[in-house]
C-alpha positions in Angstrom: -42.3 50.3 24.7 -41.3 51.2 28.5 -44.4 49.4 29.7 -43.3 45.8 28.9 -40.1 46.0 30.2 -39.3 42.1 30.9 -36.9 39.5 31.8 -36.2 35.9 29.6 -36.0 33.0 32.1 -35.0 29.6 30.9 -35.2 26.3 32.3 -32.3 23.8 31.1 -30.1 21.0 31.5 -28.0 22.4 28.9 -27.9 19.9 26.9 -30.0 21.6 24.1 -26.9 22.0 21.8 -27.4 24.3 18.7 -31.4 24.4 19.1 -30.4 26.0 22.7 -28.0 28.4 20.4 -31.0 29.4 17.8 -33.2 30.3 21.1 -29.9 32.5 22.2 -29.7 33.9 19.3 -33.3 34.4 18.4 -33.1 36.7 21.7 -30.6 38.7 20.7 -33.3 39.8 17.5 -36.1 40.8 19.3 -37.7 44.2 18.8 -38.3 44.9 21.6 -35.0 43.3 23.8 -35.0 42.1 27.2 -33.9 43.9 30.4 -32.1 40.4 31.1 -31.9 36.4 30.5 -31.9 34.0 33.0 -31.1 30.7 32.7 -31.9 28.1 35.4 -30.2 24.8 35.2 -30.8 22.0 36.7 -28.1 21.4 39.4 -25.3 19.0 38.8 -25.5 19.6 34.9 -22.4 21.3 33.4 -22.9 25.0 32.0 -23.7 24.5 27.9 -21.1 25.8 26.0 -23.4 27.9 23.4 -23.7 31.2 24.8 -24.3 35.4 23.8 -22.7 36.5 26.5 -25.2 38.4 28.4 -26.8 35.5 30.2 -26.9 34.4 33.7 -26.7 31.3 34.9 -28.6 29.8 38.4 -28.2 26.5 39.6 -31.6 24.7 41.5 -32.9 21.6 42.0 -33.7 19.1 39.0 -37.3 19.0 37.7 -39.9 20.4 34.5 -42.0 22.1 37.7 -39.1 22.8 40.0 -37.1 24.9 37.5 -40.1 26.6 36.9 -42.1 26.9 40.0 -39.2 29.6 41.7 -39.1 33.0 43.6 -37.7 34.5 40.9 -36.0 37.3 43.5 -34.0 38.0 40.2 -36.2 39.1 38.3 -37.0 42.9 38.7 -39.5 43.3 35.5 -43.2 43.7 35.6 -43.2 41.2 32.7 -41.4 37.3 32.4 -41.0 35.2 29.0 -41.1 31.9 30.2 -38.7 29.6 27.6 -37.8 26.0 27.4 -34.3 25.7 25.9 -35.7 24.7 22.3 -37.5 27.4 21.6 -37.0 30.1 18.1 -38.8 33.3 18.6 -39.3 35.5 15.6 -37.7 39.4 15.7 -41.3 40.2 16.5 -42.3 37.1 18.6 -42.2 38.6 22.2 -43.8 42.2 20.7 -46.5 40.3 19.1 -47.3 38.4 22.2 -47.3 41.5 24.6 -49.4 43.9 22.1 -52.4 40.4 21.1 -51.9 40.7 25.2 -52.8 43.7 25.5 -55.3 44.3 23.0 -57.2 41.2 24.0 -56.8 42.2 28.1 -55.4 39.1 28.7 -53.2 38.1 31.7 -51.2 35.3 30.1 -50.5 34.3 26.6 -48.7 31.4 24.8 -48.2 30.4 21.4 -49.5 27.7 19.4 -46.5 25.2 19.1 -48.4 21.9 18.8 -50.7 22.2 15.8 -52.7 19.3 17.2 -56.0 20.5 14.3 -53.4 19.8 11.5 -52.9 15.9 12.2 -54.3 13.4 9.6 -57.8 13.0 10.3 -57.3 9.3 11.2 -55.3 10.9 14.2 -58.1 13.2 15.3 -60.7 10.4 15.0 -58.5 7.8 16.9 -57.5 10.6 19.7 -60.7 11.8 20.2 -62.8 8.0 20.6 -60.2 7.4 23.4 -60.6 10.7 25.0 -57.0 11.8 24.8 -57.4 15.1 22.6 -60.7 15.5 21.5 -61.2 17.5 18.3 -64.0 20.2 18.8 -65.6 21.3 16.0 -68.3 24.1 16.9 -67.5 26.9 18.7 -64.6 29.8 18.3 -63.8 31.3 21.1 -61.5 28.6 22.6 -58.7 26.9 21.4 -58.1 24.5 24.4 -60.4 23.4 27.0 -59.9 20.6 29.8 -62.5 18.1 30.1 -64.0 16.3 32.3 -61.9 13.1 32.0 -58.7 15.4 33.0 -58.1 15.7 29.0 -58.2 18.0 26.3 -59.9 19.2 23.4 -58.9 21.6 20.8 -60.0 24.0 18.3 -59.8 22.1 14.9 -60.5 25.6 12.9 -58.9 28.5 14.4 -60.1 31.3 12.6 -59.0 34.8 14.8 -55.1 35.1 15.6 -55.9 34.8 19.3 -58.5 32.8 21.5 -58.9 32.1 25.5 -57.7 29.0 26.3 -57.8 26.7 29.5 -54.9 24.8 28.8 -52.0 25.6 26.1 -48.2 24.5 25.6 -45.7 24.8 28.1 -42.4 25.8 26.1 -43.3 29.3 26.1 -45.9 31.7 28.2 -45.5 35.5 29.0 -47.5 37.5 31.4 -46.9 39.4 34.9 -44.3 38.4 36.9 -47.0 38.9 40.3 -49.7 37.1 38.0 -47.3 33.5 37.8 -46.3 33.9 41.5 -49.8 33.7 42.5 -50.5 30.5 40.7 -48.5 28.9 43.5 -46.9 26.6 41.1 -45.2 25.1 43.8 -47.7 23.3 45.2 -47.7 20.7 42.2 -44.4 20.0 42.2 -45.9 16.2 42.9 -45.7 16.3 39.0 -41.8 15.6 39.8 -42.3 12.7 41.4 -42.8 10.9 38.4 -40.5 9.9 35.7 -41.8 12.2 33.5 -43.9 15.7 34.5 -46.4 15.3 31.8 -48.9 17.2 31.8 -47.9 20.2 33.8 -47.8 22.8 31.2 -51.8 21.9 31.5 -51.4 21.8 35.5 -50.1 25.5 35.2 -52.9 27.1 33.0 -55.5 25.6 34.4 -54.6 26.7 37.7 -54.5 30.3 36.6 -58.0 29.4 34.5 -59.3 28.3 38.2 -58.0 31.1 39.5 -59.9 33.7 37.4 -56.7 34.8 35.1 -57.8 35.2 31.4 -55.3 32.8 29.5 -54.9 33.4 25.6 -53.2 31.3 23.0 -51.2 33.2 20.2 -51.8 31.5 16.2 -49.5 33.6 14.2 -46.6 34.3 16.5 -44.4 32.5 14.6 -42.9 31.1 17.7 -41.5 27.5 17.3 -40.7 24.5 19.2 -37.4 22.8 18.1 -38.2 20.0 20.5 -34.6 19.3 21.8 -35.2 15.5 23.2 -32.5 12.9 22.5 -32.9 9.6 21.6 -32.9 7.1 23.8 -31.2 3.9 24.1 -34.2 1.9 25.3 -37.6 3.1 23.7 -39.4 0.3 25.4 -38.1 1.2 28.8 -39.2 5.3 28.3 -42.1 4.1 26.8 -42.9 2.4 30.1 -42.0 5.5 31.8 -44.3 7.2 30.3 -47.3 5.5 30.6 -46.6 5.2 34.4 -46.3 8.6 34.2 -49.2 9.9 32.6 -51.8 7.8 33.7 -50.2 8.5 37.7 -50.5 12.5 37.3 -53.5 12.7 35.0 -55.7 10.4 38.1 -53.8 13.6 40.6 -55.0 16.2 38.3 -58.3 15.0 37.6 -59.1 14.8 41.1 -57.4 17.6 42.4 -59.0 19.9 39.6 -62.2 18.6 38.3 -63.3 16.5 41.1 -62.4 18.2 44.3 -63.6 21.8 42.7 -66.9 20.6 41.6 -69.5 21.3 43.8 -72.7 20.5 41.3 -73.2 16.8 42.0 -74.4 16.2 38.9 -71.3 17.8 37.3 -68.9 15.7 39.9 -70.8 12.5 38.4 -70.2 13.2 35.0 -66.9 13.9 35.8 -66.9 10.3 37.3 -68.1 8.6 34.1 -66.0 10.4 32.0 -63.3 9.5 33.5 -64.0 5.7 34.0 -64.6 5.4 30.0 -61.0 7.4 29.3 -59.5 5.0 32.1 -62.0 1.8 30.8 -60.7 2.0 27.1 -57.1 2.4 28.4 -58.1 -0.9 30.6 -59.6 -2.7 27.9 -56.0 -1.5 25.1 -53.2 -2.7 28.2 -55.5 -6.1 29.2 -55.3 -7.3 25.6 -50.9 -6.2 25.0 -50.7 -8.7 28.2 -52.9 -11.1 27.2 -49.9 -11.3 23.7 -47.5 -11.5 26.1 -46.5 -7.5 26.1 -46.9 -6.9 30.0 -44.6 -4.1 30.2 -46.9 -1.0 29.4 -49.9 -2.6 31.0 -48.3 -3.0 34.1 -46.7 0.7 33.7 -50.6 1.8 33.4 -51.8 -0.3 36.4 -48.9 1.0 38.9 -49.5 4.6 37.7 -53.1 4.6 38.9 -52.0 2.9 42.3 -49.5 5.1 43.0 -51.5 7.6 42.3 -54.1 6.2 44.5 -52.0 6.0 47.5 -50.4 9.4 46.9 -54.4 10.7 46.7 -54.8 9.1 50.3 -51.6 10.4 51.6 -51.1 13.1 54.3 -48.8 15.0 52.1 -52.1 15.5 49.6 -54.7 15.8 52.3 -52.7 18.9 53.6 -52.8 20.6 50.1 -54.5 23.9 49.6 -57.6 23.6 47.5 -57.6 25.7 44.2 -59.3 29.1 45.0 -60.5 31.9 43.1 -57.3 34.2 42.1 -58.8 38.2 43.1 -56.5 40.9 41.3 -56.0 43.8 43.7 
């Protein structure tokens, strides 16, 4: 299979341990091998000490969008498997990706890692009332759409092995190497700026949804997230991290994607309520932790949405490209 020649690229701060081993490993089983594996750590961060020997290691700034949003002058394959470093691939994970590429004439595809229509019900019903991830029940042909509160919804019956998608899970994508450069991925790396880049796995296929790229998500891959993230010795403190967090980017994204691009004013209203209820019932949950004396997370949620005020006001944001219609050549 000439045609898909393509190159692993990892982003890491190798501290993965043996679930960054089974990704290593899960390489070296591939059908259909790769021409070479990348791995970009985050500078300052010692090399980790699991290795296959045929990986090569490139320092770069810190950050979920910096280490992904690169020039990738290394890479010289038509086609890139974009990893996290707690990620298993199957012997046939990357050859079943390619060919359900293929076949459905897709430009990117991911797998299906976070089985969100397999939660309890209770979770669906709860997740869905505050506008977080709505469960959609009719329709088949997506499996993730973006809404207009800056959310998600997803398909709670898949029944084909692939479906477009407008958002998907950002541990692992594949598509052409020219196809993720023209995203321009750098321009969000404001997603840094937080504590925590949440969500720009949804920032990244959404742009290339905006930008006329036909995005697929992958059922039956058998690609898994080993979710590598340690615990912490103050939940209360990263939970107040990332509320600020969320709430600041998802305010961005909204605006900078479904506000900004909307030009029927009837559609940019909507857009307006829906986001006012998500933000409202958010409101309504944080004013009633303070009022028991838990003032932490409401005060998280309040300075997320003023930061991310300010940054909407700022110069730096003002300057920004809009998103524009990506034309293959």
């Amino acid at each position: 299979m000439q045609d898909m020649e393509y190159t692993v690229v990892i982003r890491t701060l190798g501290q993965a341990g043996d679930k960054y081993r089974k990704l290593l490993n899960s390489l070296l089983t591939q059908t259909v091998q790769p021409v070479a594996i990348l791995v970009y750590i985050a500078e300052g961060y010692e090399l980790p000490k699991e290795t296959i020997g045929v990986e090569k290691y490139i320092f770069v700034k810190k950050g979920m969008v910096a280490q992904r949003a690169l020039p990738y002058s290394e890479v010289e394959t038509p086609y890139v498997l974009f990893l996290d470093d707690d990620v298993y691939l199957p012997p046939t994970g990357v050859e079943t990706l390619y060919n359900e590429m293929i076949e459905e004439k897709g430009d990117v595809i991911s797998p299906c890692v976070f089985f969100n229509h397999q939660i309890p019900i209770k979770n669906k019903i709860r997740l869905t009332l505050l506008g977080r991830e709505v469960c959609r029940l009719i329709g088949n042909r997506w499996s993730f759409k973006v809404l207009r509160n800056g959310a998600f919804s997803y398909n709670n019956n898949p029944t084909k092995a692939v479906l477009e998608a407008q958002s998907n899970a950002g541990p692992c994508l594949f598509c052409k190497k020219e196809d993720f450069l023209a995203t321009h991925l750098e321009d969000e790396k404001w997603l840094d700026d937080a504590y925590y880049a949440f969500p720009e796995d949804q920032v990244l296929f959404y742009k290339m949804y905006c930008q006329g790229l036909k995005v697929l998500t992958s059922y039956d891959s058998g690609i898994m997230h080993l979710d590598a993230s340690t615990t912490v010795a103050n939940p209360e403190e990263k939970a107040r991290k990332v509320v600020y967090s969320e709430y600041r980017n998802k305010l961005i994204f909204w605006h900078r994607f479904i506000f900004l691009p909307e030009t029927n004013m009837l559609l940019k209203l909507w857009s307006v309520i829906a986001l006012v209820y998500t933000l409202g019932i958010q409101f309504f949950k944080y004013i009633i932790l303070k009022c028991m004396g838990k003032s932490i997370l409401a005060n998280a949620f309040m300075d997320g949405l003023q930061d991310a005020w300010s940054y909407l006001h700022s110069t730096e944001y003002k300057r920004k490209k809009r998103i524009l219609k990506y034309e293959k050549k």
